[in-house]
C-alpha positions as CSV (number, residue, x, y, z in Angstrom):
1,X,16.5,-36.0,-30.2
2,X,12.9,-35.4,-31.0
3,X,11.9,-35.9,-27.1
4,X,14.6,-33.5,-26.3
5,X,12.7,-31.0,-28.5
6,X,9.4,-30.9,-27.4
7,X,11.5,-30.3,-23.1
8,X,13.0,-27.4,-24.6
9,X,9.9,-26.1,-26.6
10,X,7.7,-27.0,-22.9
11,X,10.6,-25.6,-21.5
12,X,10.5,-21.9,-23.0
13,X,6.8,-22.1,-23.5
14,X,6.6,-22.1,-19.6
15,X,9.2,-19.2,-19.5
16,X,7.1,-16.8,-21.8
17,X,4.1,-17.5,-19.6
18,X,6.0,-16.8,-16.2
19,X,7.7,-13.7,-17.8
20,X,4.8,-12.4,-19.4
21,X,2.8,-12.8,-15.5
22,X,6.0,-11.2,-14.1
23,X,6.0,-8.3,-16.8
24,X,1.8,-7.7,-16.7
25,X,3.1,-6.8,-12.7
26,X,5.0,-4.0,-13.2
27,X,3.4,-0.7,-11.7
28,X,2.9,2.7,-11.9
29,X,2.2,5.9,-10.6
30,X,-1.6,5.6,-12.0
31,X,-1.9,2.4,-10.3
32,X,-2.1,4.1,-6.6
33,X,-5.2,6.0,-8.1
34,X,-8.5,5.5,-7.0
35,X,-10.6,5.3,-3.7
36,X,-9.0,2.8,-1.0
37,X,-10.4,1.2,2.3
38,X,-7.6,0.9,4.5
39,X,-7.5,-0.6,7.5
40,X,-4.8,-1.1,9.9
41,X,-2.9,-1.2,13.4
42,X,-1.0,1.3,15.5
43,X,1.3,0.5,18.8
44,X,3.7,1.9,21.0
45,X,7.1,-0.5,20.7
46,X,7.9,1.1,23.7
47,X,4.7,-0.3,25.0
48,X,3.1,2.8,26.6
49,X,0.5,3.3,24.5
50,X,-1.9,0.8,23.9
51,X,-2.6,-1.0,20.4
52,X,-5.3,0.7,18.4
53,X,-7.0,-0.3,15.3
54,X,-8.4,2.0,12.6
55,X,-10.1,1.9,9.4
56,X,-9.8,4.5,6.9
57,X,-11.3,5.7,3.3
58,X,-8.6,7.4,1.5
59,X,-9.0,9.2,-2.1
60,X,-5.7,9.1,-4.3
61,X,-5.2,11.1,-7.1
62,X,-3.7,9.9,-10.7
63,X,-0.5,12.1,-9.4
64,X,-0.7,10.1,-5.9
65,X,-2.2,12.8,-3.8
66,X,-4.6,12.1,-1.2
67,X,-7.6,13.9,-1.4
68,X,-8.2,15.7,2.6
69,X,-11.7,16.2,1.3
70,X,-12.7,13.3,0.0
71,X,-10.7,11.0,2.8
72,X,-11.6,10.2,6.5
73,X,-10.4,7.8,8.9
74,X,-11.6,6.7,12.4
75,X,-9.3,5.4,15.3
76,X,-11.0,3.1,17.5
77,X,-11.5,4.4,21.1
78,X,-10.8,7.8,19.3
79,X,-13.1,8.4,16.9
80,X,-13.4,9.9,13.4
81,X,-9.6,12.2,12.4
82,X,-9.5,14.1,9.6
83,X,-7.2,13.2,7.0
84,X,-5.6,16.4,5.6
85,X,-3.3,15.6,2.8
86,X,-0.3,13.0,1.9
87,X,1.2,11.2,-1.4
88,X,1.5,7.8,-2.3
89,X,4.4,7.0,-5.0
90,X,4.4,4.3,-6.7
91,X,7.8,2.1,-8.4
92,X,7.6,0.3,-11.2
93,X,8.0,-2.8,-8.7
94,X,5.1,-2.1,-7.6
95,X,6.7,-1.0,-4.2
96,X,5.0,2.4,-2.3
97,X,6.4,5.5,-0.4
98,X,5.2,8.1,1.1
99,X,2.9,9.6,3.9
100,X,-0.5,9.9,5.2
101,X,-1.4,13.3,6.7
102,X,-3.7,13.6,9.3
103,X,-5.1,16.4,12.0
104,X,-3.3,14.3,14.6
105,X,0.4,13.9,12.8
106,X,1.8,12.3,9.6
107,X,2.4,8.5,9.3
108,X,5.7,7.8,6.8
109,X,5.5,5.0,5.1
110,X,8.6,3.0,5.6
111,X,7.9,0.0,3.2
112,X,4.5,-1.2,1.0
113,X,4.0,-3.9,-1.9
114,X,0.9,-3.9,-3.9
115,X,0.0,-6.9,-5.3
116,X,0.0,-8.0,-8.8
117,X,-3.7,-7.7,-9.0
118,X,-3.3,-3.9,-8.2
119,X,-6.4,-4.1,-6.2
120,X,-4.8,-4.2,-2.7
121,X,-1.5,-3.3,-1.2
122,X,0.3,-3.8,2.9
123,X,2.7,-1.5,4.2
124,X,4.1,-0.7,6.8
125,X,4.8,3.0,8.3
126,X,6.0,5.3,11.3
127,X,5.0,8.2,12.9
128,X,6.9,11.5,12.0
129,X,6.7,12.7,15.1
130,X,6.5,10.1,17.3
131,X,8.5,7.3,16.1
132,X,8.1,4.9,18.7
133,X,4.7,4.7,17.5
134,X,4.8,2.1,14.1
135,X,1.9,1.0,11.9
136,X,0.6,-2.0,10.0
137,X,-1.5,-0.8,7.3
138,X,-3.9,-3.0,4.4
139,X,-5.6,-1.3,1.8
140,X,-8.2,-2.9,-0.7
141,X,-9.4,-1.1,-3.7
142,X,-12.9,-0.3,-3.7
């Protein structure tokens, strides 16, 4: 009997750990704030266009705004496009919406995960007015 007390007490012990990891992961909307390099791919799945890489530095607000002032980002073969608005939104899953707006159009994000650290995040997004044209997108707190 004693054995079989000290596998349950191991047992839960191990359980309040995981849980507590699991609860210390829940996000949010403050979480998205802060200045963010993001880097990233764009293609054509129609296959058209070509594949382009870019790299951006974004500036969210504690209400998930981007800031058009403090944010740039530079297409490869393009050069530098100026960002000029957007809003990230953030569940308390830690899951992200929302858009990126730019002199050239507005990239929706479909789906995004930050990670538990809440120091980077992947998503993935579409063009609003193009939407043959998808993106992969990483960003890394700075």
């Amino acid at each position: 009997m004693k054995k079989f007390n000290k596998v349950v007490v191991v047992f839960c012990s191990i359980l309040l750990f995981a849980g507590s990891g699991i609860a210390a992961a829940a996000c949010s909307q403050v979480n998205a704030k802060g200045t963010w390099r993001v880097h990233g791919l764009v293609w054509d799945v129609l296959g058209v266009d070509e594949t382009e890489s870019f790299n951006c530095k974004l500036k969210i607000g504690s209400s998930g705004g981007v800031s058009a002032s403090k944010s740039t980002c530079r297409v490869f073969r393009e050069g530098t496009v100026d960002v000029t608005g957007g809003k990230v939104v953030m569940a308390s899953n830690c899951t992200m919406s929302g858009k990126l707006k730019t002199i050239s159009g507005t990239v929706k994000f479909r789906s995004g995960q930050m990670d538990r650290s809440k120091n980077s995040f992947t998503a993935v997004g579409v063009d609003s007015l193009e939407a043959n044209l998808e993106y992969f997108i990483s960003g890394v707190r700075q």
